[in-house]
N, C-alpha and C positions, 0 to 999 in steps of 0.2 A: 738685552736692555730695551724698554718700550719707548720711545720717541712721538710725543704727541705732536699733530700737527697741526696747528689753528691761524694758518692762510689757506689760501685758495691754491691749488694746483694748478700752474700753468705749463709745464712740459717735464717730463722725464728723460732719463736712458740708461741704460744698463750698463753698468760698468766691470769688467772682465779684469777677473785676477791672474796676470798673466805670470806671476811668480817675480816680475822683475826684468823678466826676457821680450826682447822684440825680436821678433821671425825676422831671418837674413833676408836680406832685400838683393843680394847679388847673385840669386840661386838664374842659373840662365836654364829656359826652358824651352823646348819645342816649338818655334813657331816659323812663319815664313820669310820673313825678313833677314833670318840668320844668312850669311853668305857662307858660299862653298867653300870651305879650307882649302890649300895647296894638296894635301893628303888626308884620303879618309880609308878605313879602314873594309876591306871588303869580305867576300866570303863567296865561293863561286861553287854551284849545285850542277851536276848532271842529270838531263831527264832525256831516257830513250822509250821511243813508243815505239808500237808497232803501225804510229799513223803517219812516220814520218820516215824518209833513208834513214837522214843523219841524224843526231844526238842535235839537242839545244841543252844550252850552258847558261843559267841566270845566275848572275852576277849581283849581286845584293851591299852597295855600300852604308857605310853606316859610319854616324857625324858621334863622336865624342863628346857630349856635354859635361860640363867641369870638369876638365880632369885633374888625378892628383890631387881629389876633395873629397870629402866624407858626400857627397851629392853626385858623382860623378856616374853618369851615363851612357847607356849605348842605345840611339837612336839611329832606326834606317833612314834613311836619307835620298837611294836613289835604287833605278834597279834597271838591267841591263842583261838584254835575251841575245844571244849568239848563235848563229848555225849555219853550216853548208847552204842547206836548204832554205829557197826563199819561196816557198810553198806558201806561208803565213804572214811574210815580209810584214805586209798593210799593216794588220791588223796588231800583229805583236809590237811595232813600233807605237802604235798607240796607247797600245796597253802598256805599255813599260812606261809612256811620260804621260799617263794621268795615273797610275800608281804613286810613281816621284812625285810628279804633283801632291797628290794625299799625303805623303812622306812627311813631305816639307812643311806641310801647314801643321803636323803638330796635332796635340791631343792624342784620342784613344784611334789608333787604325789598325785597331787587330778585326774590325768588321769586316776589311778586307778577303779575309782567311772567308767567312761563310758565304762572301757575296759569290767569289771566286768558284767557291764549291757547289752550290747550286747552281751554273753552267754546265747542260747539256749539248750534244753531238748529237744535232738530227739524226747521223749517220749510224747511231748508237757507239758505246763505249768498249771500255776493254780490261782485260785483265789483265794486272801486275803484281807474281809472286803471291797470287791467291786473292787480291783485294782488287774490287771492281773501280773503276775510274772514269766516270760521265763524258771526260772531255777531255783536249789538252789542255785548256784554261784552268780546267777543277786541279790538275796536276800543279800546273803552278800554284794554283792557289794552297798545292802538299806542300811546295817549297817553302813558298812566304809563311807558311805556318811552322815545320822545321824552325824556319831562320829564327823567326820572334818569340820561340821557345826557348833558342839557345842565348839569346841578347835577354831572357829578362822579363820579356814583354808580356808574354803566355804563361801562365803558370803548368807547372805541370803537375799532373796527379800524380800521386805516391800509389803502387799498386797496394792491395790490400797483400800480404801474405800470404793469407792462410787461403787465398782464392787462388790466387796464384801456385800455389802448392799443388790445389788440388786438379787446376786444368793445365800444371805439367803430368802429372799423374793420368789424366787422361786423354792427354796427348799422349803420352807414350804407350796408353794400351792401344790406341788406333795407327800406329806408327808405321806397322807392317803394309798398311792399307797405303797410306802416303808413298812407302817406299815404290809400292809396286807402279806406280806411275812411270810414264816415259824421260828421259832426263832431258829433254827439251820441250817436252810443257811445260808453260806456265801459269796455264789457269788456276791451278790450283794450291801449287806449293806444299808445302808439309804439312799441309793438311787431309784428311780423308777423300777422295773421288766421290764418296756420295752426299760429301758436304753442300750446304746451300748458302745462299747470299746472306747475309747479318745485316738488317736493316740497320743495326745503329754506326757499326761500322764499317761498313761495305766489302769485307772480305768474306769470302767464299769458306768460312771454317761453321757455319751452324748446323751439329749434330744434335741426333737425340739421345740421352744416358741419364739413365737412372730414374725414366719416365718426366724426365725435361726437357725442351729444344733449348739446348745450348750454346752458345759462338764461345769456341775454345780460342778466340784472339781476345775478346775484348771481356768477354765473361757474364754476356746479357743472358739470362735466360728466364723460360716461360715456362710453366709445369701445366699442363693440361689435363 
């Protein structure tokens, strides 16, 4: 229907058919203010280098938002490094209460994950179970990425199938070559000895087959 209009316009606005619903106003969200519960739920990671004696142990709590609600959440909350070794004391205590920090204020902190992993080792890096690791910082920053995968936070990719078919397929024709390896090396893992580094995912599995350089972990490959 035409509606003619013969005054003057003096202001509009748009008006939003909301079906009748108003958005819950008691949805509680991420932010800093929240206080600490009596109990929070945790989740505790081992990471052994070969940069360090002992083993360090992070500890990752994480704050429950609504629970028992169709809203209900798992937010990290705090994080907390353990070890024999007070080699890195300084520095990991800071790094654990300005992560928390980040924690607690809420929003997106899966940034954390890439800031963490762009940290280099002047002294250079190292291998674990075939996959290259810049630092121990970049390591943690493996953990915190694990954790917020498993709470939610991270999505993860669905592997494709029929890729994954075909680099078990040939994983297993180069498999004799993995075997022949020492059984206390690690650089390389069950992957081939004349494998190279995978820039996109830093493990030591990129062959060449079938006139492609291939990384039989992550499945990047380049035909030349």
């Amino acid at each position: 229907m035409t509606i003619k209009i013969d005054k003057k316009i003096t202001g509009y606005e748009v008006v939003k058919d909301d079906g009748g619903e108003t958005a819950e106003s008691n949805v509680i969200q991420m932010h800093e203010k929240l206080e600490r519960p009596d109990m929070l739920l945790g989740s505790t990671y081992k990471i052994k280098t070969p940069l360090t004696e002992h083993a360090l142990y992070v500890t990752i709590n994480d704050l429950v938002l609504n629970p028992d609600t169709e809203h209900e959440k798992r937010r990290p909350f705090e994080v907390f490094i353990n070890s024999k070794s007070m080699d890195h004391f300084q520095w990991i205590v800071a790094l654990t209460r300005i992560i928390s920090a980040v924690f607690r204020k809420g929003g997106d902190v899966t940034f954390l994950v890439e800031e963490l992993h762009s940290v280099f080792d002047p002294r250079g890096g190292y291998f674990k179970k075939g996959k290259y690791t810049p630092s121990l910082v970049a390591e943690i920053g493996d953990v915190i990425e694990r954790h917020l995968k498993m709470i939610g936070l991270i999505a993860v990719e669905e592997p494709d199938p029929q890729r994954e078919k075909y680099l078990a397929e040939k994983r297993a024709e180069l498999q004799s070559d993995a075997a022949e390896a020492p059984a206390n090396d690690d650089s390389h893992g069950k992957y081939p000895r004349e494998a190279r580094l995978c820039n996109k995912c830093l493990t030591k599995a990129v062959v060449k087959m079938d006139g492609c350089v291939t990384c039989l972990n992550c499945g990047d490959s380049k035909c030349g």
